[in-house]
N, C-alpha and C positions, 0 to 999 in steps of 0.2 A: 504493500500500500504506500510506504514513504516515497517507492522508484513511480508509481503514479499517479499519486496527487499534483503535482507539477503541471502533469502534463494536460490532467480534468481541469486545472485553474486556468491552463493556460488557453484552452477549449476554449472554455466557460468566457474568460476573459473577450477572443473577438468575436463570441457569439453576441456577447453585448457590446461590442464594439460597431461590429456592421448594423446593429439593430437601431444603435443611439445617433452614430454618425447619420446616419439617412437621415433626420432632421434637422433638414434645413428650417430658415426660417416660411421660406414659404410650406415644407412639408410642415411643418409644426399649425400652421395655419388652416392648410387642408385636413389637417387629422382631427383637429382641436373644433374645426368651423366646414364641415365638411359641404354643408349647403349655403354657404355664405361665399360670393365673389371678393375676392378681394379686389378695392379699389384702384384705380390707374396710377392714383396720389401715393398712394403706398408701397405698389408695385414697383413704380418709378425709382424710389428710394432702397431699392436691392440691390436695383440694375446702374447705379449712376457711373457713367465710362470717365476716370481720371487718368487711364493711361496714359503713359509718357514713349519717348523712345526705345526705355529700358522695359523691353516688352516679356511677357511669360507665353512657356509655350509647351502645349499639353500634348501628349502622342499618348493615344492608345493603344493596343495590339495583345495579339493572344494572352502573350507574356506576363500584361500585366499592365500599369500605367506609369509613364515617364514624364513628370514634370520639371521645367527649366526654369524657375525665376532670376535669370540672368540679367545684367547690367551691360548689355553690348561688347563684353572682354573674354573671351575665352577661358577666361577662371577665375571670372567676377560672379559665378553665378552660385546657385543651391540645386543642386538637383535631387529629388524626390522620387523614387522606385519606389512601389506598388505593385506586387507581384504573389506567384503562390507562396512565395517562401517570407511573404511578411512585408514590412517597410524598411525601408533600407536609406540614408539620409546621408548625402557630403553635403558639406558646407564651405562654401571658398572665404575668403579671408576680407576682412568687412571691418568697419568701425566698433566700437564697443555700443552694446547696447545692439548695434542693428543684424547680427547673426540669427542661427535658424534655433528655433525650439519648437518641439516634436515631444507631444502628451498625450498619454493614452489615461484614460479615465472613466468612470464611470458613476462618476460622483452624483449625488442629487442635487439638483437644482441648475445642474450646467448641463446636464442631458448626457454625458459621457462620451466615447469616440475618439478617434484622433482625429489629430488638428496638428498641423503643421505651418509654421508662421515666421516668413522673414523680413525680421523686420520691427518697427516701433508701431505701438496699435496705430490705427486709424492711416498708416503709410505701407501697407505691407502687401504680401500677395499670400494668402491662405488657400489650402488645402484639404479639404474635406472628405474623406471614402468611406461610404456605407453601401448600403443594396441598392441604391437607384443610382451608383455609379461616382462620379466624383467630380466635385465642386471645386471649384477653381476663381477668387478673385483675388484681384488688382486693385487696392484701395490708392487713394491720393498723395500722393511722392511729395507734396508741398502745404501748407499752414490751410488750415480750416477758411471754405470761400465765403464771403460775407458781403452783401450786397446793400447798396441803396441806403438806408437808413442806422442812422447814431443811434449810440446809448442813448435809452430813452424809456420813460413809462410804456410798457403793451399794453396798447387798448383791449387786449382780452383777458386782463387782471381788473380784475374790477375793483382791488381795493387800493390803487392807485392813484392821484389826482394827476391831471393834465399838465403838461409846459403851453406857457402861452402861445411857445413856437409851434409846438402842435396842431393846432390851430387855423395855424396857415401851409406848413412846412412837410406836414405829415399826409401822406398821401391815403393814407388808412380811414382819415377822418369820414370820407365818401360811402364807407360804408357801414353806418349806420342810420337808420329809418326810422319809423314808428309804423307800430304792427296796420294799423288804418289804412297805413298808404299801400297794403297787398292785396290792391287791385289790378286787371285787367288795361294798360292802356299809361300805366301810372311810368311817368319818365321819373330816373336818377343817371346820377353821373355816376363811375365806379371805375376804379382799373384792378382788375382780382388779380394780377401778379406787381401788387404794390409790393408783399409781404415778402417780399425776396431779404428785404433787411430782418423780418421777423423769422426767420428759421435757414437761409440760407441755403447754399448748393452743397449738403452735406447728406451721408448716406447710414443707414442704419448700420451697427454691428451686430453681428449674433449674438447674443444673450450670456452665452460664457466667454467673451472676448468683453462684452462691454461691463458686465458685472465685475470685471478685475479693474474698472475706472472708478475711483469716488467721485460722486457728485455730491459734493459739500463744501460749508466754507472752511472746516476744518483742516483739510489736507488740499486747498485751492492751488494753491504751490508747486504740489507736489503734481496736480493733473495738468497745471503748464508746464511743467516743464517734460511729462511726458510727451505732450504733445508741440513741445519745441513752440511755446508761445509766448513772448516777452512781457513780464510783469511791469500794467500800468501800458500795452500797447491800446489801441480799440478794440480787438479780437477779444485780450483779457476783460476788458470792462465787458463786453457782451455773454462770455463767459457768466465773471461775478453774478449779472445781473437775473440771466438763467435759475445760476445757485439760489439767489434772494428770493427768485416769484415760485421754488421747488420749497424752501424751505420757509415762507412765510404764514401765516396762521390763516385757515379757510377765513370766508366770507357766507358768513348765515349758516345754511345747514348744508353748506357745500361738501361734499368729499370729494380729497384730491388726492394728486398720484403723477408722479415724474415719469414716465415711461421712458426707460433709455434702451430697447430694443421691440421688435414688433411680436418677441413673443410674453414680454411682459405688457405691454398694453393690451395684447388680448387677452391674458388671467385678467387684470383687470374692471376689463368692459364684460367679459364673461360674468367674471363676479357680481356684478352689480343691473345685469339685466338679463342671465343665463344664458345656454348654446340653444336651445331650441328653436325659438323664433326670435333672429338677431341679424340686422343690417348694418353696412358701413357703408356709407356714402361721402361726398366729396364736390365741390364746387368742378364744373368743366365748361371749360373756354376751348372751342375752334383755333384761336390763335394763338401762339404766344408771344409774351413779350407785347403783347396788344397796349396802347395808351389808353391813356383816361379817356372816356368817353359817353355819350348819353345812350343811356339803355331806356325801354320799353318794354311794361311787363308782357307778354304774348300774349295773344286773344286766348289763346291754351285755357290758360289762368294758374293759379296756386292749387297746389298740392298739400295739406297735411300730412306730413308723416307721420308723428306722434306727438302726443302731450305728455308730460309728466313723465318718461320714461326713456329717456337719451343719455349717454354720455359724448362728451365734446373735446377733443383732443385737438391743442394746439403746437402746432409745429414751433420748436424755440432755436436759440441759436445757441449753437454749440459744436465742438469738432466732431462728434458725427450725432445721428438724429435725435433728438431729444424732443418728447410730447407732452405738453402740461393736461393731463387729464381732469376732466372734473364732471360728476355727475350734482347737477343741480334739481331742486322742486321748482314746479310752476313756468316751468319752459315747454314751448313750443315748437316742432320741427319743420318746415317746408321746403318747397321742392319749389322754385321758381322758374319759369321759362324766361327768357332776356333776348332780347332782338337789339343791336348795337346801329347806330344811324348809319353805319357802313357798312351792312348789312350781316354783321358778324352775331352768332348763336352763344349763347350761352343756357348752363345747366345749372345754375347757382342753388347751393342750398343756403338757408337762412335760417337762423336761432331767435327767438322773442323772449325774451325773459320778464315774464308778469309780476312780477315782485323784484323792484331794486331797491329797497329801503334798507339793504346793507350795504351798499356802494358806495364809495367814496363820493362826496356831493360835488366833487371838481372834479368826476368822470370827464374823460373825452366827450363820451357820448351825451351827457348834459349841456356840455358846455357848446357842442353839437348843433341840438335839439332842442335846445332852449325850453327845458323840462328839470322837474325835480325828482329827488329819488321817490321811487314808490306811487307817482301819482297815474304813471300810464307805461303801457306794456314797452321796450324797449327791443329791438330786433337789429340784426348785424347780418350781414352777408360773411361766409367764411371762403378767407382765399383758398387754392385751388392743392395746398397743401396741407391745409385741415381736414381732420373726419370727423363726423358723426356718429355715431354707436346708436344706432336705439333696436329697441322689442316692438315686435307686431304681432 
C-alpha cells in the first residue's frame, strides 16, 4: 500500500485537475447560469486584444500542446509542454519578478487546476488545460488604460455630493431623467460611451488570479506597485478612489459588493435574486465611440423589466475589471428603444430609483434635475459597460 498511494494521489490529483481547470470564467458562467446569455458588455471584457509585438503562440498536435510566450528572441521566451506525460515548463531568463510560475491546486474557492503565468498579474500570458482543451491569454504589456474623465465623485454613488465642474464638464450629467419623461417621442441628449473614464479599457481576471490582488486601502501600496503604478500619478488617484466607493458604508438598505472577477459577481447577483429565473442585461449602441447626441424615445415605447428585484453592477476603474454591485428596494428596470437624429439605434437600459431620501442632497443628479431627495422617482440610463441583474 505505501508503493501505491503515490500513485492513487497522484491519479486522484489530475482527475481534479482536468475537472477544475475546464472552468473558465465563461464555463463557470454556463454551468452556474446555464439558461442565462451572457451579455456582449461582459463578454467583451474576457476577450479585450492588448497584444503587442511580443506575441504567444499555441501549436496543438497528437502529442500534446506546445505553448511559446516568447519576447521576439530566440531565448526570451517560456515555453509550456502539455503532453501524456504531464506538464513540463522552461523558463528563459527575464527580470525579477516577471519569470514563469506553474501551480497545481485544488484549493477551494480558486477552483483548483493548473495555471501557468508569465509574468506580473494583469501583464502576463496565462495558461489554462482542463477537458475543453486549453486556454491561452495575453493580458496588457503596459499601465492600466484610462480614459476621458479625472478623479472625481461617480455619479453612480449616491452618497457623494457633486463638483461644480461636474456640472458643466462631466459628460455623465446627460444621463439622468425623471421616470415621467419615459414616454414614446420624448427627446434627450446622451452619449453612452461617456463612461470610458468610469471603468476604462480594462479586462477581467479569473477569480484565482485576481483574488491574490487586495483591494483595500490597507495594502494600497502594495497593489501599485504590483501593478507598476506611480504613487500620487492619476491612474493611482482613480485606483484610491475605487478603494473608497468599495469600502465606504451602504446608502439606506442598500447591499453592496466589489466584484473583482465575473465569477464573483455572479455568486453575488445569484445570491441575492437566485439561478432560476435571472437576467443580465446591458445598454447597446450601433456605434461606437458615437458623440453626444439627441435621442428619441421609439414609437416601440418602454419596456419594464422589473421592480423591486434587480441588482446593478457598475463598471469602476481599476487595472483590471472591477464592478461596484449593489442591490437596492424601490427601483425600477426598463428597456428603452432610442433613435439618434443621425439615424443611429440604441438599446438602453435604464434604472429609476423611487426612494432617494438617502442620497446625498448635492447629488449630480439633483443638482441635474433640479429636485430634492425623496420627493420624485429618479432614473439614469447605464453606459454600455454596466449590467443589470434582475428575476423574472
Amino acid at each position: 500500500m505505501a508503493i501505491r498511494l503515490p500513485v492513487i494521489c497522484l491519479l486522484g490529483s489530475f482527475m481534479v485537475i482536468a475537472i477544475a481547470a475546464d472552468l473558465t470564467p465563461e464555463r463557470y458562467w454556463s454551468t452556474a447560469l446555464p439558461n442565462t446569455p451572457i451579455p456582449n458588455s461582459l463578454h467583451n471584457l474576457l476577450n479585450l486584444d492588448f497584444t503587442d509585438e511580443k506575441s504567444t503562440n499555441v501549436q496543438v498536435g497528437k502529442g500534446g500542446v506546445n505553448v511559446n510566450a516568447g519576447k521576439g528572441k530566440p531565448s526570451g521566451g517560456t515555453a509550456v509542454n502539455v503532453g501524456k506525460g504531464g506538464v513540463h515548463v522552461d523558463t528563459g531568463k527575464g527580470k525579477p519578478g516577471g519569470g514563469t510560475h506553474v501551480s497545481v491546486s485544488g484549493g477551494k474557492g480558486h477552483g483548483g487546476g493548473v495555471g501557468v503565468h508569465t509574468g506580473k498579474p494583469g501583464k502576463r500570458t496565462d495558461v489554462g488545460v482542463g477537458k475543453g482543451g486549453v486556454t491561452v491569454r495575453t493580458r496588457h504589456k503596459g499601465k492600466p488604460v484610462y480614459v476621458g474623465v479625472k478623479p472625481g465623485p461617480n455619479p453612480f454613488m449616491y452618497n457623494y455630493a457633486a463638483k461644480e465642474t461636474q456640472l458643466h464638464d462631466d459628460p455623465n450629467a446627460a444621463i439622468f431623467f425623471l421616470e415621467k419623461d419615459l414616454v414614446p417621442g420624448k427627446a434627450m441628449s446622451v452619449r453612452f460611451n461617456a463612461e470610458d473614464g468610469y471603468g476604462g479599457k480594462t479586462a477581467f481576471l479569473p477569480r484565482g488570479e485576481a483574488e491574490t490582488v487586495p483591494l483595500g486601502s490597507e495594502k494600497f501600496l502594495e497593489t501599485l506597485n504590483r501593478f507598476s503604478v506611480e504613487a500620487g500619478s492619476e491612474e493611482a488617484e482613480m485606483m484610491k478612489k475605487t478603494i473608497e466607493e468599495c469600502e465606504a458604508k451602504k446608502v439606506g438598505a442598500e447591499e453592496k459588493y466589489c466584484a473583482t472577477s465575473l465569477e464573483s459577481m455572479v455568486d453575488f447577483s445569484v445570491s441575492k435574486l437566485g439561478k432560476s429565473h435571472i437576467r443580465a442585461v446591458s445598454t447597446e449602441v450601433a456605434k461606437k465611440n458615437a458623440p453626444m447626441q439627441k435621442y428619441k424615445i421609439a414609437a416601440a415605447g418602454v419596456k419594464k423589466l422589473t421592480d423591486n428585484n434587480s441588482v446593478v453592477c457598475h463598471k469602476q476603474k481599476y487595472p483590471f475589471a472591477v464592478f461596484y454591485c449593489h442591490k437596492t428596494m424601490m427601483t425600477s428596470v426598463y428597456a428603452v428603444p432610442l433613435e439618434g437624429e443621425n439615424g443611429m439605434r440604441a438599446k438602453a437600459v435604464a434604472v429609476c430609483h423611487k426612494n432617494t431620501s438617502a442620497w446625498n442632497p448635492n447629488h449630480l443628479a439633483f443638482k441635474i434635475l433640479k429636485v430634492k431627495p425623496g420627493t420624485v422617482p429618479v432614473c439614469h440610463f447605464l453606459p454600455e459597460t454596466h449590467v443589470v441583474w434582475f428575476g423574472y
